[in-house]
Rosetta silent file (secondary structure, phi, psi, omega in degrees, C-alpha in Angstrom):
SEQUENCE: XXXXXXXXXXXXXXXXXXXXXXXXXXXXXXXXXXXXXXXXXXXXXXXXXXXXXXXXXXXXXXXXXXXXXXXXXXXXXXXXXXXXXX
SCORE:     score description
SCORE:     0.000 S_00000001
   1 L     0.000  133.345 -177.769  109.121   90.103   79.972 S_00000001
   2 L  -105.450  142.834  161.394  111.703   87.418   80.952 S_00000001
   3 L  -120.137  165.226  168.537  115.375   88.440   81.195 S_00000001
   4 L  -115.399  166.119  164.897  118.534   86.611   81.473 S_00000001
   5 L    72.259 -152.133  168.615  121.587   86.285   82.993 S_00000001
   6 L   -34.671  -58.650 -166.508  123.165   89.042   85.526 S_00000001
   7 H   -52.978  -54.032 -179.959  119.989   91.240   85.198 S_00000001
   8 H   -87.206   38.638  143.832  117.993   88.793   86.595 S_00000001
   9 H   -81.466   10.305  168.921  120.587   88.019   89.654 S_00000001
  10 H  -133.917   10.475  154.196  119.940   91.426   90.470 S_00000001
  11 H   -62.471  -89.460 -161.246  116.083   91.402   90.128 S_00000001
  12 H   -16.679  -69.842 -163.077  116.362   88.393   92.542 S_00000001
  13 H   -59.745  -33.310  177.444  118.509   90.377   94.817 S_00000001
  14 L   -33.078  -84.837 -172.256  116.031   93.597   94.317 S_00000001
  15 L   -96.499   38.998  174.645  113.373   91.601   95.771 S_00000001
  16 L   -76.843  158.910  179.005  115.308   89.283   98.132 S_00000001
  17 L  -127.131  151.457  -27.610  114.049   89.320  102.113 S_00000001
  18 L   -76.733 -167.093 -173.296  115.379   90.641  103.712 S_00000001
  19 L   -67.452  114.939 -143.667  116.986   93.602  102.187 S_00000001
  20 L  -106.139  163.937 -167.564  119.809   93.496  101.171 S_00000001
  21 L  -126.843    7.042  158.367  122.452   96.630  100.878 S_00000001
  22 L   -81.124   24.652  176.499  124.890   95.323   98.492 S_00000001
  23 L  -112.746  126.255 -167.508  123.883   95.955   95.026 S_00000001
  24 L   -79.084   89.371 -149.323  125.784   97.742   93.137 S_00000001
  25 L   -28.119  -18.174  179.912  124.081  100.722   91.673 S_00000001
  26 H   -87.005  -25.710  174.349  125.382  100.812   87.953 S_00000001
  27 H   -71.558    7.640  160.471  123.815   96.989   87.678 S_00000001
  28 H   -94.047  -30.433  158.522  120.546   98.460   88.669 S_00000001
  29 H   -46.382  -94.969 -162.752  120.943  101.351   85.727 S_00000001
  30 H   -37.040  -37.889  154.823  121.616   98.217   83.457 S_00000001
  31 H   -54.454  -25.299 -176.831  118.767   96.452   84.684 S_00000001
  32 H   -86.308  -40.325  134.458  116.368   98.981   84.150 S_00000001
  33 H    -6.719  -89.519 -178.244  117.974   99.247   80.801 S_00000001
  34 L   -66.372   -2.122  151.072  117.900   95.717   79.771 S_00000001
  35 L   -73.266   -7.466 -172.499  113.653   96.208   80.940 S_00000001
  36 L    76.855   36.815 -139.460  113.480   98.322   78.332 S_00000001
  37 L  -108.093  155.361  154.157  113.415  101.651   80.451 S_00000001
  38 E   -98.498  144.688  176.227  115.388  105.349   79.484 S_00000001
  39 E  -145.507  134.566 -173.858  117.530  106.486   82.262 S_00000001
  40 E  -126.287  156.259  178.609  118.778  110.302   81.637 S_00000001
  41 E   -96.839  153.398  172.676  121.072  112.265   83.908 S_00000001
  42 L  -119.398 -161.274 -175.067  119.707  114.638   86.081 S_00000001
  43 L   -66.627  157.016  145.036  121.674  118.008   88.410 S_00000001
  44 L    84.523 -128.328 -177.892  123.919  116.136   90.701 S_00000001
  45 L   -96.411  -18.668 -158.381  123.619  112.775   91.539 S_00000001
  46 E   -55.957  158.381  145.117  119.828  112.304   90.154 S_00000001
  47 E  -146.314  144.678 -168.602  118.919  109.994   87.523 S_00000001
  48 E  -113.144  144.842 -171.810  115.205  109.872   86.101 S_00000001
  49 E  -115.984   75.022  166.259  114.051  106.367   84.981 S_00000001
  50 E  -106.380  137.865 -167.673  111.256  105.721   82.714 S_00000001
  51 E  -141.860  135.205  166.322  109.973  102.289   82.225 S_00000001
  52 L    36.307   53.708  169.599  106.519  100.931   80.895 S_00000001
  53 L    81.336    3.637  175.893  104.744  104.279   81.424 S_00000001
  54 E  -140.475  141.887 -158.347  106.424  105.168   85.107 S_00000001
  55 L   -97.519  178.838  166.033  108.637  107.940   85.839 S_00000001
  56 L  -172.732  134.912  168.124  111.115  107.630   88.825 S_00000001
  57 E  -128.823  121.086 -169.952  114.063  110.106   89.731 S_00000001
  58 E  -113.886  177.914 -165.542  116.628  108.071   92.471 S_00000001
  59 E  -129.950  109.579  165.082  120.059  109.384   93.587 S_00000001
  60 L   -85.334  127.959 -179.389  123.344  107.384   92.924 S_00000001
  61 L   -24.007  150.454  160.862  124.856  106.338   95.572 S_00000001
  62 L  -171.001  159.638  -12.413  128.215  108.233   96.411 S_00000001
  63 L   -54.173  -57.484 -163.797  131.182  108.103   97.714 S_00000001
  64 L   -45.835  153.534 -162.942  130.297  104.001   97.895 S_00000001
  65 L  -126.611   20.802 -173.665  128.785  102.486   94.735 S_00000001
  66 L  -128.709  166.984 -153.453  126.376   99.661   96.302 S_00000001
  67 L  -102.016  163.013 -173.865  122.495  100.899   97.113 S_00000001
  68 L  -114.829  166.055  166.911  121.700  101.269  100.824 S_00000001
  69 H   -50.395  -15.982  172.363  118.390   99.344  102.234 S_00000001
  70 H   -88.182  -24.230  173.681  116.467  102.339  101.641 S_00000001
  71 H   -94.910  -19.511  179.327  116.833  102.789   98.092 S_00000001
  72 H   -63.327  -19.502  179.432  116.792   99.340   97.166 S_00000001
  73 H   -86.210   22.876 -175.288  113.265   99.330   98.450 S_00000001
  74 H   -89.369  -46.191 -150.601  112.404  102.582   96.504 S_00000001
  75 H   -79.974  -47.822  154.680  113.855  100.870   93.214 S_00000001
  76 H     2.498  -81.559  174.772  111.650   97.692   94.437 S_00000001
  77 H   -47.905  -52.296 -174.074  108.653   99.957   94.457 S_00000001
  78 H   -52.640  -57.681  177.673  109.258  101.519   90.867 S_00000001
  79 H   -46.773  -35.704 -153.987  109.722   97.851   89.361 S_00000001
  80 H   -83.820  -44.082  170.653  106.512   96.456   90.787 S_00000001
  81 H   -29.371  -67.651 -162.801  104.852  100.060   89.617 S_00000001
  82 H   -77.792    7.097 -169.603  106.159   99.259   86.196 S_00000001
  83 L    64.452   51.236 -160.563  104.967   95.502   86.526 S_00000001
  84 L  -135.628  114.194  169.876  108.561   94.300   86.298 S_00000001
  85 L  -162.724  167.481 -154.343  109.257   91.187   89.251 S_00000001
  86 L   -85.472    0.000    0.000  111.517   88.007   89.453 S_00000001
């Protein structure tokens, strides 16, 4: 699958080195989105992710709205899981 545009500036950043801690968490919802993925709300903060046969349930950031180095490499892992890279 090829995308365009924003989503893939923020695949790129997903799997830029090093990691970066700036991305802002609803353009990683949209990306996963524009992959062809469901994203559902969960209690809280959760949101569950399914894309190409792989579940995932991450935490949105809060108060701040950009991903810290630890989740972008979670949401890393799930893309390569679902066979989704830049």
């Amino acid at each position: 699958m090829k995308i365009k545009g924003k989503h893939q500036l923020v695949l790129n950043a997903i799997f830029s080195e090093p990691v970066q801690a700036n991305i802002a968490w609803h353009d990683i919802e949209s990306l996963f989105i524009a992959c062809g993925g469901e994203v559902s709300e969960g209690s809280g903060s959760r949101v569950r992710v399914y894309l190409n046969g792989v579940r995932a349930v991450f935490h949105r950031p809060h108060p701040q709205k950009e991903t810290d180095k630890g989740a972008v490499k979670s949401v890393r892992r799930f893309l390569s899981e679902a066979e989704i890279k830049p």
